[in-house]
VMD Tcl script that draws the C-alpha trace (Angstrom):
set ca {
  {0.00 0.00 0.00}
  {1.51 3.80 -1.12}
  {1.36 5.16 2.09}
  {0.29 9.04 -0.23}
  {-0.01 12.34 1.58}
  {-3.93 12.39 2.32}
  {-3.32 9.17 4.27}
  {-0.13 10.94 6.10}
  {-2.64 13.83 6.94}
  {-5.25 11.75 8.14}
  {-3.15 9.82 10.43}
  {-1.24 12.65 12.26}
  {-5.08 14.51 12.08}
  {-6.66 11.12 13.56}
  {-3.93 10.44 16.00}
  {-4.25 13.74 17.59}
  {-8.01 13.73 17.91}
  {-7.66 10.70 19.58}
  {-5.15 11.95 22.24}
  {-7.47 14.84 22.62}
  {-10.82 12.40 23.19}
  {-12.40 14.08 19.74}
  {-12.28 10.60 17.99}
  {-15.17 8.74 16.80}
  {-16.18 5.91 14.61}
  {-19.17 4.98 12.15}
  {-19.52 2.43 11.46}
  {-21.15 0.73 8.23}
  {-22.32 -2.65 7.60}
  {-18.88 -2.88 5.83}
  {-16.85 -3.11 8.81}
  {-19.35 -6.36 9.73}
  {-18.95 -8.07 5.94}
  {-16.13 -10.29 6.19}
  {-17.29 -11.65 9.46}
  {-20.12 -13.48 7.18}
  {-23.10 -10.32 8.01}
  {-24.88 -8.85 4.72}
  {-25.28 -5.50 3.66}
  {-28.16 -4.13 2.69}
  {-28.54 -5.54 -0.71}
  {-27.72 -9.26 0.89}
  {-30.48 -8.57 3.35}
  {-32.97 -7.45 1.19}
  {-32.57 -9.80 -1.60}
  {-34.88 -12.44 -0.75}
  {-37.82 -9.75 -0.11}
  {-37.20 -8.29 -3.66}
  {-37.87 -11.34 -4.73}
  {-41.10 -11.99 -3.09}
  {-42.44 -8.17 -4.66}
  {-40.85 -10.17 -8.51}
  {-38.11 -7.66 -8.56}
  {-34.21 -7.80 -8.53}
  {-32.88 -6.02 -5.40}
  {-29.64 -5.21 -7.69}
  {-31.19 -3.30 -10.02}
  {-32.86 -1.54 -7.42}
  {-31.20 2.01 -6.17}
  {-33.67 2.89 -3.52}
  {-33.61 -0.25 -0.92}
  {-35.40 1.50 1.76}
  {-38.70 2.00 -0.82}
  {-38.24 -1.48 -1.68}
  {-38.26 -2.28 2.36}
  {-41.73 -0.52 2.38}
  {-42.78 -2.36 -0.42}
  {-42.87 -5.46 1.11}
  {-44.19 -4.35 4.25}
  {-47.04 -2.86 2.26}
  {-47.98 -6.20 0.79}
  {-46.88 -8.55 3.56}
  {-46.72 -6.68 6.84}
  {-43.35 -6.61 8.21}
  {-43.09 -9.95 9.73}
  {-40.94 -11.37 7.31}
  {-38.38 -8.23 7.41}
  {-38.18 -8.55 11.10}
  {-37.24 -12.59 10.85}
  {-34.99 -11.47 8.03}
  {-32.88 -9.33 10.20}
  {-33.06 -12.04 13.48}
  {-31.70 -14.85 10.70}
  {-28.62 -12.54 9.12}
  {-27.47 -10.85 12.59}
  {-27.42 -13.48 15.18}
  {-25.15 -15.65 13.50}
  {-21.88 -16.30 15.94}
  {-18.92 -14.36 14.53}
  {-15.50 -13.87 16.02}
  {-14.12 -9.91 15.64}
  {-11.78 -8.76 13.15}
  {-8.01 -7.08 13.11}
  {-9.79 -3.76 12.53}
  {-12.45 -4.49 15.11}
  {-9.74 -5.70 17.72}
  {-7.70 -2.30 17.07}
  {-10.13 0.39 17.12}
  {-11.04 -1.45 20.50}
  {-7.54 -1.00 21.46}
  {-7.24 2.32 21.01}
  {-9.19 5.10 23.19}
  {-12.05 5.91 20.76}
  {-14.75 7.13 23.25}
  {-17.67 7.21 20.45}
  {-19.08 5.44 18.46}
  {-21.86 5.36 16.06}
  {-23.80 2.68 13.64}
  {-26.38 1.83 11.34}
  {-25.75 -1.94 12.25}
  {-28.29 -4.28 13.85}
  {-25.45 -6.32 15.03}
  {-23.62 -6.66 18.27}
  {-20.15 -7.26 16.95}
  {-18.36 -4.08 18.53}
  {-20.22 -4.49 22.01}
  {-18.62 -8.54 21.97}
  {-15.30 -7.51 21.40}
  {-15.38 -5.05 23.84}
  {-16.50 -7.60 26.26}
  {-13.86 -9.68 25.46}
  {-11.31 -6.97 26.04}
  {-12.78 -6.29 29.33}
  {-13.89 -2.89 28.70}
  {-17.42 -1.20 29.71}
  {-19.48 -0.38 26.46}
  {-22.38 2.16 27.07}
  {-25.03 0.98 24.42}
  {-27.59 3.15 22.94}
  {-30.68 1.37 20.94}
  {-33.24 3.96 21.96}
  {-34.09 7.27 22.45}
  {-35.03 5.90 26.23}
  {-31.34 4.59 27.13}
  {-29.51 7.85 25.81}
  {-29.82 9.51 29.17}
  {-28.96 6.93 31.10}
  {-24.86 7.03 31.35}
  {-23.04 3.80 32.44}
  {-21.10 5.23 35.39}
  {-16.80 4.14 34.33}
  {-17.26 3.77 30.72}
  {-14.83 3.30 28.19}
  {-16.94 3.84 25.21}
  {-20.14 4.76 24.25}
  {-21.96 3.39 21.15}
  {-25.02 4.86 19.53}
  {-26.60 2.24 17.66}
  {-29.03 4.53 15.74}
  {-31.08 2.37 13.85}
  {-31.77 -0.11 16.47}
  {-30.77 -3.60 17.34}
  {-31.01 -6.91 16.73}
  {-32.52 -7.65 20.34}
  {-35.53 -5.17 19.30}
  {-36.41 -5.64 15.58}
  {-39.75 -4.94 15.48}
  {-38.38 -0.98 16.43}
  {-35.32 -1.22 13.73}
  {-34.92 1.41 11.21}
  {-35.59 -0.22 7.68}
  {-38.34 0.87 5.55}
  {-39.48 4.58 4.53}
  {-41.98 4.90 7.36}
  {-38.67 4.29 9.87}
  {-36.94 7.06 8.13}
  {-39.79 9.66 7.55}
  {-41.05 9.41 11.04}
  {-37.23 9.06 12.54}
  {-37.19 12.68 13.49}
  {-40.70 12.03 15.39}
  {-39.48 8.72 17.40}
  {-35.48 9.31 17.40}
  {-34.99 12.60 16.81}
  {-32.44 12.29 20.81}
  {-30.22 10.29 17.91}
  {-30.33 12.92 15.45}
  {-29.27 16.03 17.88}
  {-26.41 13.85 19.70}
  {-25.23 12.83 15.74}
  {-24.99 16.44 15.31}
  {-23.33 17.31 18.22}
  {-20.62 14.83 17.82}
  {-20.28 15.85 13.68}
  {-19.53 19.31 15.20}
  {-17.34 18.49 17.87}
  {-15.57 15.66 16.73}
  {-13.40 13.96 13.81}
  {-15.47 11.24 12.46}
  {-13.69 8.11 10.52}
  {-16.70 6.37 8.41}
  {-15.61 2.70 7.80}
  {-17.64 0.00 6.14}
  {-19.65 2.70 4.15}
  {-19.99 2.60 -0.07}
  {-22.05 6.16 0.00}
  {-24.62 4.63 -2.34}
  {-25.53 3.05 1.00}
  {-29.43 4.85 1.50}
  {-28.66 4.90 5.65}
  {-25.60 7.63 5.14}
  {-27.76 9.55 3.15}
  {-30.31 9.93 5.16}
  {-27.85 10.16 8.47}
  {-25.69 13.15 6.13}
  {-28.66 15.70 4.64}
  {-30.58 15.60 7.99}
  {-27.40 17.17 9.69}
  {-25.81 19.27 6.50}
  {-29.02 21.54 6.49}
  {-28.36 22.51 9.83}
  {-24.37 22.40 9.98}
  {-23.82 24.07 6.84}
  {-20.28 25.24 7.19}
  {-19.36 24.72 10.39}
  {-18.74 20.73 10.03}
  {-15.52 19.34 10.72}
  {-13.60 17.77 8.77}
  {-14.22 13.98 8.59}
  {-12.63 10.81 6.60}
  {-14.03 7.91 5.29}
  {-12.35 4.71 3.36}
  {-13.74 3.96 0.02}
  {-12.18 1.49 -2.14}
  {-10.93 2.20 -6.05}
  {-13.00 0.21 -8.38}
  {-11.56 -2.01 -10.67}
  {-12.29 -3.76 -13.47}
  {-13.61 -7.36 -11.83}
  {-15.90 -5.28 -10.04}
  {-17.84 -4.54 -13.10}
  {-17.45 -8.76 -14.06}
  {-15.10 -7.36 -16.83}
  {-17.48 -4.83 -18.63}
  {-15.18 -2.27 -19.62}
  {-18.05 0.41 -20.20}
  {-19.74 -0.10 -17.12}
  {-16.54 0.03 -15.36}
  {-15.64 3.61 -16.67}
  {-19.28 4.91 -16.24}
  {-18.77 3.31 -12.53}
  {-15.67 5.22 -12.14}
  {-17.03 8.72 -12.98}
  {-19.72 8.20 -10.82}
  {-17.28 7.74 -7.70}
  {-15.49 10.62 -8.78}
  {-18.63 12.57 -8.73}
  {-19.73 10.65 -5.01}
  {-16.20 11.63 -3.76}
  {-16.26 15.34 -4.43}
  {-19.73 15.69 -3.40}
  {-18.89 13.99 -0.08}
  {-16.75 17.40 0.52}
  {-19.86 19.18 1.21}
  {-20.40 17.48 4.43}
  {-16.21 17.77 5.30}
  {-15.75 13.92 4.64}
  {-12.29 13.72 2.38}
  {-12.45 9.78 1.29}
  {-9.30 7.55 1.35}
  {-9.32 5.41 -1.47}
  {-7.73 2.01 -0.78}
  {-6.90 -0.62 -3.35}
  {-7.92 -3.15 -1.69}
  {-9.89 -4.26 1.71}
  {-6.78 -5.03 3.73}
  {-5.55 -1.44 3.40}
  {-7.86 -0.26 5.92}
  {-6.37 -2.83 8.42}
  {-2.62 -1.34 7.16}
  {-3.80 1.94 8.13}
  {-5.69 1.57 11.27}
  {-2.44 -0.52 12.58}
  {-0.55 2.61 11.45}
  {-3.25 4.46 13.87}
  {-2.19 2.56 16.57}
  {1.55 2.37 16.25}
  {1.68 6.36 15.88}
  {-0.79 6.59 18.38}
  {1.45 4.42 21.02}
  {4.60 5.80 19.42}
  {3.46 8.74 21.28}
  {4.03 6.80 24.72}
  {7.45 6.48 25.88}
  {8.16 4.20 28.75}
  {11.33 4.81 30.58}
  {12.66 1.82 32.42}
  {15.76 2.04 34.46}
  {17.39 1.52 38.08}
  {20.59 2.36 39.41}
  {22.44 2.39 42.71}
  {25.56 2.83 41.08}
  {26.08 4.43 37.58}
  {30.08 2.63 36.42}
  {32.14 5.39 34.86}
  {29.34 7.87 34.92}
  {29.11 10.46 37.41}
  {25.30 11.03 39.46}
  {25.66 14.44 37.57}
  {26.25 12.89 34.14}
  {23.39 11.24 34.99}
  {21.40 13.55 36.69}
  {21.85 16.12 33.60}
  {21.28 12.58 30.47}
  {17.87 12.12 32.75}
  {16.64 15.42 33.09}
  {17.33 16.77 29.27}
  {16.24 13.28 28.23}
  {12.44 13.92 29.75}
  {12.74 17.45 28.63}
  {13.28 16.49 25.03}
  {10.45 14.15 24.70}
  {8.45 16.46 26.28}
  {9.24 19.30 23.53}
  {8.91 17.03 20.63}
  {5.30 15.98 21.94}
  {5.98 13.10 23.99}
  {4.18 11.50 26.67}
  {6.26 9.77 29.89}
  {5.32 7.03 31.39}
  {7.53 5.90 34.19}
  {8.17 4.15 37.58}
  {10.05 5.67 40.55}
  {13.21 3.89 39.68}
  {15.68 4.29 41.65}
  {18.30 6.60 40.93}
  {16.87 7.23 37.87}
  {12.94 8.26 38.37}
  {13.55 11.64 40.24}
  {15.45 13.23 37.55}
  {13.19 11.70 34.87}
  {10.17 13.34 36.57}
  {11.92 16.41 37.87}
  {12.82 16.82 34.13}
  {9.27 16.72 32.63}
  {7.75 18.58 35.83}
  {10.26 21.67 34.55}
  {9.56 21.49 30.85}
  {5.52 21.20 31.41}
  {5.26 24.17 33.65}
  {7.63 26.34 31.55}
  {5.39 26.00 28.71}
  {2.16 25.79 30.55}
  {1.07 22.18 29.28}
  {-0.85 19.63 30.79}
  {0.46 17.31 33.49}
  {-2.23 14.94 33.86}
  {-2.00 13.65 29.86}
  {1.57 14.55 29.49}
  {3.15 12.57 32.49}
  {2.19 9.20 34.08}
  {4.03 8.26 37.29}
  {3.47 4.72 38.34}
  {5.80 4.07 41.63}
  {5.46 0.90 43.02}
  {3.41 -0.74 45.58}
  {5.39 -0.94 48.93}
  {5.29 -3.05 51.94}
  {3.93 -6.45 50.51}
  {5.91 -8.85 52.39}
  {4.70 -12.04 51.11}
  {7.08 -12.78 47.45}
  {5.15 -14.71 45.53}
  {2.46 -11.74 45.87}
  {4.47 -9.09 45.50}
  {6.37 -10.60 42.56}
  {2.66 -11.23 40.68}
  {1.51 -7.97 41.94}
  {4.62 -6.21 40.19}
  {4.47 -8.05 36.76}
  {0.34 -6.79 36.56}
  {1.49 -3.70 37.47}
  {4.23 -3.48 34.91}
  {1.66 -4.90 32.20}
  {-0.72 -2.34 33.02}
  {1.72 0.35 33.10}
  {3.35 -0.85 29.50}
  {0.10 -1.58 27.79}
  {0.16 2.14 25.95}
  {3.77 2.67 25.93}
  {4.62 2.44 21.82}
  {8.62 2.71 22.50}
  {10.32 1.72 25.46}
  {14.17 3.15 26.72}
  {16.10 1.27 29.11}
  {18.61 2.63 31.15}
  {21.27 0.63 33.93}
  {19.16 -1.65 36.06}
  {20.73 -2.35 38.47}
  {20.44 -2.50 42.37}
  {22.21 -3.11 45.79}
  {21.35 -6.66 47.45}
  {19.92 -6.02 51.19}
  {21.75 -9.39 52.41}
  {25.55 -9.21 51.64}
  {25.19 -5.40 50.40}
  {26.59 -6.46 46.73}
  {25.37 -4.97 43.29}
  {23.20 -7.33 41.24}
  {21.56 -6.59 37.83}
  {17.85 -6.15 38.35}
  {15.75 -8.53 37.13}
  {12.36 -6.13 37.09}
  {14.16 -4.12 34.39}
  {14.64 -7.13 32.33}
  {11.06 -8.11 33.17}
  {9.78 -4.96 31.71}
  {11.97 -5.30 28.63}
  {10.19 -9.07 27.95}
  {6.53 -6.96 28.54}
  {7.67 -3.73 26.00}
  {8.74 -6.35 23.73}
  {5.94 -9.27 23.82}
  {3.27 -5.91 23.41}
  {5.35 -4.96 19.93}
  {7.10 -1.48 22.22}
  {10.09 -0.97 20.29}
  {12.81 -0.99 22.65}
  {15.95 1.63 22.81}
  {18.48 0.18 25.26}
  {21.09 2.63 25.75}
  {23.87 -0.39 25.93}
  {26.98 2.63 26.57}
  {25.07 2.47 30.73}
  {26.07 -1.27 31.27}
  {24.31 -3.83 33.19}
  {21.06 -5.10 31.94}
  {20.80 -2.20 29.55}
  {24.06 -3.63 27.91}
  {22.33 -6.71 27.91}
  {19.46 -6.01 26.44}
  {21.48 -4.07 23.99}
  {23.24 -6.89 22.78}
  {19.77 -8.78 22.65}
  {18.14 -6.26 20.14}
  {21.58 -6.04 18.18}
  {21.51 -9.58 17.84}
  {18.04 -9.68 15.74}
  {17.39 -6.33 15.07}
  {15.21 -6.75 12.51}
  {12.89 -8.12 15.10}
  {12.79 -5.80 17.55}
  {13.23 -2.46 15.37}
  {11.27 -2.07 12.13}
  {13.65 0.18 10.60}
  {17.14 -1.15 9.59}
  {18.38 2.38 8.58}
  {18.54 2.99 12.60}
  {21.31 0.06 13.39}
  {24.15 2.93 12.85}
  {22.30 5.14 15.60}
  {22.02 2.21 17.82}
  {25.57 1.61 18.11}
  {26.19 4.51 19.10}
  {23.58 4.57 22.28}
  {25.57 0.90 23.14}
  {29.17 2.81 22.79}
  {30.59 3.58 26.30}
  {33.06 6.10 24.95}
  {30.72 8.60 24.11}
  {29.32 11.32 26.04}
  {25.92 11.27 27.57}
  {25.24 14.32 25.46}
  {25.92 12.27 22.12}
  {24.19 9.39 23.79}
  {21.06 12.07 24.75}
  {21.01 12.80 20.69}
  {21.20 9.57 19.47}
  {18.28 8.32 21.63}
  {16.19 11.59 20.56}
  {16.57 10.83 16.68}
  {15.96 7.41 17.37}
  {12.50 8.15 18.57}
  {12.02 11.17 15.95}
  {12.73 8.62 12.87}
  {10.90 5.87 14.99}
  {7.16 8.28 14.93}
  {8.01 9.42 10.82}
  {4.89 7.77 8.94}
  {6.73 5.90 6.48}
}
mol new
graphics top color blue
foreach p $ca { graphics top sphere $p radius 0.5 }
foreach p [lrange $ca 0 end-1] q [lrange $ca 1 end] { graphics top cylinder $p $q radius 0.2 }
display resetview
């Protein structure tokens, strides 16, 4: 996949808004395909039958839903839906990383309950919205909250599908439509799973444009390129098909959506993992002990820790760190300086996670640290390690410390790219010579291996060793 300039934009945009909490989702029935789920033409095809028509000839699918129920009632539509969306279905990559990631809303057209199951599986607290009657009720410690504007599988007798749904939807849903339009004003939408000849995003997009007008954000949505198997090989169909999205693209810029055309399916799950690993690139976990520093001074080391958190602070880092010892103060004394020079945020900007003390039983404290450490590394996108090592309390030697390696086998095991500055010794020099070893596993760029030896090279100063690390991390967050 050409990773072009619009896609650059969007992720540095997306990652951002996402940082910020101004992130949401729609999703279409697309998102739901490959997991076995129709769309709307799948769904409808058997009732265009029973009216003697074919549902892909037909452009208007909601009329065609109030067809049937005009001649049948709308028993058969409701069984419809029960038979295509309870079917068992595990998640997708793209559903498992937009779960990852700290999306707070979400909205759907979708009857089914795919994105409330994975989030059940990963343990987080979905807030649900089928109704107008559940939108005031908030879900106290939510992670997410997901509007599911057209209804539900659980309620189908109440889901939006046919033109009486849609013309009395302002009458009976109309809580939906204002909290749509809040979030299109506040927010930076990314549509996935949508064709825009879907009928649902047209209805959803000219009930808020009218009242919007040109104060809508700007939004993206994936759409992929047509080719020529799309049209079974008809070359004229395929160029009047191709004109046609041109035309649906540019008029998509009058509600702020700019559309991302992909080549092919799997480029959404390239980007979105792009998403993520710019989004946890952000992170930086500093790992790192030291009751002695070897042929380093405490002031070498007190100045390489300070300018260290300073730096990532300036080039729009977050820290995440222990209070390791010997190290931790200056770390955090470093940021603390740099966030109230320039007036930023503390809270988002600097994480401080010092251990639990005074558990005296091992085997609890030792499986109390590791969940803590897993916890504390789950965001962290690049990881720096730095000495580790401590003083034993029985015979008063120095021993490398184990929790440092422990974190490294974490970073690692959640794809953190680690930076072990080898030039500090101890089990930073050992994990050095670990990620030298098979560096094309642990770093994704081989262009960095010169920059690396220098961060493992104890002749050079902790200032050269302070710029090394910095441009490691700048080239690491580069969309490539």
């Amino acid at each position: 996949m050409e990773t072009t300039l619009l896609i650059k934009m969007f992720i540095r945009d997306y990652v951002k808004e996402i940082q910020e909490s101004n992130a949401a989702i729609f999703a279409g029935a697309g998102l739901s395909r490959e997991l076995g789920f129709v769309d709307w033409k799948g769904l409808l095809k058997e009732i265009a039958l029973d009216l003697g028509l074919d549902v892909y000839k037909e452009d208007n699918l909601i009329a065609l839903a109030q067809f049937h129920v005009n001649e049948y009632k709308r028993t058969k539509i409701n069984q419809t839906i029960l038979k295509e969306f309870t079917k068992n279905a595990e998640n997708t990559p793209n559903h498992d990383i937009l779960t990852r990631l700290p999306i707070k809303t979400y909205w759907t057209t979708n009857y089914d309950t795919i994105i409330e199951d994975v989030f059940k599986k990963s343990d987080k607290l979905l807030d649900v919205k089928t109704d107008p009657n559940t939108i005031s009720d908030n879900l106290p410690n939510r992670d997410a909250i997901l509007y599911k504007m057209h209804g539900d599988v659980k309620n189908v007798s109440n889901a939006v599908i046919t033109k009486d749904d849609y013309e009395g939807y302002n009458t009976h849903r109309k809580l939906f439509t204002n909290g749509l339009i809040g979030d299109l004003t506040t927010k930076t939408f990314l549509f996935i799973g949508f064709s825009f000849n879907d009928p649902n995003l047209s209805y959803i997009l000219s009930r808020v444009n009218s009242l919007l007008e040109e104060s809508i954000r700007t939004h993206y949505c994936f759409m992929k390129e047509l080719e020529l198997k799309d049209t079974n090989g008809d070359n004229n169909l395929f160029i009047y098909q191709t004109v046609k999205q041109k035309l649906v693209i540019k008029d998509m810029e009058r509600y702020g959506v700019k559309t991302i055309l992909i080549k092919k399916y799997s480029d959404i799950t390239i980007i979105l993992k792009l998403i993520e690993s710019q989004f946890r690139n952000k992170n930086i976990f500093i790992s790192g002990s030291a009751h002695e520093y070897g042929k380093y001074t405490e002031n070498d080391i007190m100045e390489f820790s300070s300018n260290l958190s300073k730096d990532l602070i300036r080039i729009e880092k977050n820290i995440i760190t222990g209070f390791g010892l010997g190290i931790g103060s200056y770390i955090i004394s470093g940021a603390l300086e740099e966030l109230y020079n320039n007036k930023k945020k503390i809270e988002t900007r600097l994480l401080l996670r010092p251990f639990p003390q005074n558990i005296q039983d091992p085997d609890i404290r030792k499986k109390t640290f590791t969940k803590y450490r897993e916890d504390m590394l789950s965001d962290a996108g690049i990881s720096i390690f730095m000495f580790g090592n401590k003083i034993s309390h029985e015979d008063k030697s120095i021993q490398l410390a184990d929790g440092v390696m422990e974190e490294f086998s974490i970073a690692t095991k959640n794809g953190s790219i680690p930076i072990p500055i080898g030039a500090f010794g101890y089990i930073s020099k050992k994990l050095w010579d670990i990620v030298m070893n098979d560096f094309s596993h642990y770093v994704p760029s081989p262009d960095l291996k010169s920059l690396y030896e220098i961060i493992g090279d104890n002749t050079k100063t902790t200032n050269e060793l302070l710029q090394a690390v910095i441009k490691i991390i700048e080239e690491l967050s580069k969309i490539k």
